[in-house]
C-alpha positions as CSV (number, residue, x, y, z in Angstrom):
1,X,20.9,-7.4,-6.7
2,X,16.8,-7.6,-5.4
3,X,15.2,-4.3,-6.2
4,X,11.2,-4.3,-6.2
5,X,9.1,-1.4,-7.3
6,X,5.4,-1.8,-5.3
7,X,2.4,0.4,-6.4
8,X,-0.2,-0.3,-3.5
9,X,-3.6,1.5,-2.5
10,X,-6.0,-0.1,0.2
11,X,-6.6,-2.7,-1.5
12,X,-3.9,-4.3,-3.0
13,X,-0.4,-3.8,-3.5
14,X,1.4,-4.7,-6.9
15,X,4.9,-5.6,-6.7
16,X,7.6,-6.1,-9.6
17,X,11.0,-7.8,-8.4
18,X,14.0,-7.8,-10.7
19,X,16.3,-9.8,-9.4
20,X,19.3,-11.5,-12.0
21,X,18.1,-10.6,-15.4
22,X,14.4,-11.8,-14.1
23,X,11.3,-10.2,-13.4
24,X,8.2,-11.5,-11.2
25,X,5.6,-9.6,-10.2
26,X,3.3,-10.5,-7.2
27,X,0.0,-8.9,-5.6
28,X,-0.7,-8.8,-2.1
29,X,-4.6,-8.4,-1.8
30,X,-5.5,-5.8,1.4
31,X,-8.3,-7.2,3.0
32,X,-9.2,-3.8,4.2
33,X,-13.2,-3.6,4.8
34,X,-14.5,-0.5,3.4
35,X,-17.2,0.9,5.7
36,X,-19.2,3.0,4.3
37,X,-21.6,4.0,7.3
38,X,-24.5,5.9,6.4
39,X,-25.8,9.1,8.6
40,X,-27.7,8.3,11.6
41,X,-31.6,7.2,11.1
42,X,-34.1,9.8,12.0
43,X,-36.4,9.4,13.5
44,X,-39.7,9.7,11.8
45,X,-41.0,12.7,14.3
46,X,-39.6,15.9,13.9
47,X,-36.2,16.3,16.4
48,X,-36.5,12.8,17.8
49,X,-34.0,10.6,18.2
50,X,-30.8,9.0,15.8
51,X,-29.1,6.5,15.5
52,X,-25.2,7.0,16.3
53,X,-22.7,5.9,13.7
54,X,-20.0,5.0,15.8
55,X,-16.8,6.6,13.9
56,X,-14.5,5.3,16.3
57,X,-14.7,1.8,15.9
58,X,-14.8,1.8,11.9
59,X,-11.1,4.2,12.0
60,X,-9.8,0.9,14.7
61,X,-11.0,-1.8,12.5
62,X,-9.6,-0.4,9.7
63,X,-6.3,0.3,11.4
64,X,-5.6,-3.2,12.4
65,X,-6.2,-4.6,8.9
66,X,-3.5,-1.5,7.3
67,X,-1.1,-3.3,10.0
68,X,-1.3,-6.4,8.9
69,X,-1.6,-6.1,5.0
70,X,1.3,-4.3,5.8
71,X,3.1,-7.2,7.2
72,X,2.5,-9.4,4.8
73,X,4.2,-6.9,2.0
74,X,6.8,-6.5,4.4
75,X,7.3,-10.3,4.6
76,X,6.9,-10.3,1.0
77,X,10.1,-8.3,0.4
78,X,12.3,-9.6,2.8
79,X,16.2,-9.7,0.9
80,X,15.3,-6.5,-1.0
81,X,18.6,-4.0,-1.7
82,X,16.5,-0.9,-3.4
83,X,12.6,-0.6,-3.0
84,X,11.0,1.8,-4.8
85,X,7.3,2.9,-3.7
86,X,4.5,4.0,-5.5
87,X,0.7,4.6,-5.0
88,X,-1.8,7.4,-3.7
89,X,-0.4,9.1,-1.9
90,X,-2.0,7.7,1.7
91,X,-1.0,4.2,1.3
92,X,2.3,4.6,0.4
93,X,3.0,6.9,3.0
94,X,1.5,5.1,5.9
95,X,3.6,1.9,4.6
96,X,6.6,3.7,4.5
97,X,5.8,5.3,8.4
98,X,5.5,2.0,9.4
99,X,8.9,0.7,7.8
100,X,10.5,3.6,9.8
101,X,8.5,2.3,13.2
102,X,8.9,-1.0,12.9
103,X,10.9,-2.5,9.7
104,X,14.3,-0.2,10.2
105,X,16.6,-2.4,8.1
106,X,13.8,-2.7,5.1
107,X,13.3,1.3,5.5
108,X,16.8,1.6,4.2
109,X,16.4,0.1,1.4
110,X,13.3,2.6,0.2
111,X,15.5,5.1,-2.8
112,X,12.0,6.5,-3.4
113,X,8.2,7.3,-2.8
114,X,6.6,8.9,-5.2
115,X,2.9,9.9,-5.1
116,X,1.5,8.0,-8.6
117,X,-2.5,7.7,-9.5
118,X,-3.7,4.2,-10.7
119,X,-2.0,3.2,-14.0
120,X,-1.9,-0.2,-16.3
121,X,0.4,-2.9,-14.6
122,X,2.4,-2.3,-18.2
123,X,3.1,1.2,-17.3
124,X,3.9,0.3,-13.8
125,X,6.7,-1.7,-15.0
126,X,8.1,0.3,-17.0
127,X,8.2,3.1,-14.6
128,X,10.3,0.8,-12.2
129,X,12.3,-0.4,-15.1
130,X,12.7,3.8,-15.9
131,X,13.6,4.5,-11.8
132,X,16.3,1.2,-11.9
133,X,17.2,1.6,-15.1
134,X,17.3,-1.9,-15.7
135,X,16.9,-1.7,-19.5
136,X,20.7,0.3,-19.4
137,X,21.6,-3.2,-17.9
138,X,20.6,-5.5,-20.0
């Protein structure tokens, strides 16, 4: 039996896989720009002109780079029986969304998603190893 347990955020995504009495982990960097545009320039004459920060086209960009880290974690855990998710709880939600949309056989396999704030990669095993209980196995 394949079960992973994957802790991501927008910028990477740590995975455990237990699969036959082993353990691997990977990590699937994001490559998920973060724009942090600043306020529009003033000008420096009172109520003159600014520049625009065009919102729009950050949200976009950063769209299309969510939708294809997802994809590779998605390719990534192809053959999985249980997945277990993890992370703040944006990321974990939006991968999961787009399991629903687009992955329906791997969004079967999710047994939970749990809203979890940054921990050790030692506590994130053993919190998969808790959810699996793959120490009762052993």
């Amino acid at each position: 039996m394949k079960q992973i347990g994957i802790w991501m955020d927008k910028q990477e995504a740590l995975g455990v896989v237990f699969e036959n009495g082993r353990e691997r982990d990977f990590r699937i960097p994001s490559e998920v720009d973060f724009f942090n545009p600043r306020g529009g320039a003033r000008s420096k004459t009172k109520w003159g002109p600014q520049d625009v920060v065009q919102d729009s086209k950050y949200l976009e960009t950063e769209k299309h780079q969510m939708k294809r880290y997802f994809q590779k974690i998605a390719d990534a855990i192809q053959g999985v029986d249980q997945l277990a998710l993890y992370g703040p709880a944006e990321a974990s939600e939006k991968f999961l969304k787009e399991l629903e949309e687009n992955h329906h056989r791997l969004a079967k396999k999710v047994k939970t998603r749990e809203t979890v704030d940054s921990m050790t990669d030692n506590q994130f095993k053993a919190m998969v190893k808790r959810f699996f209980k793959i120490d009762e196995l052993l």
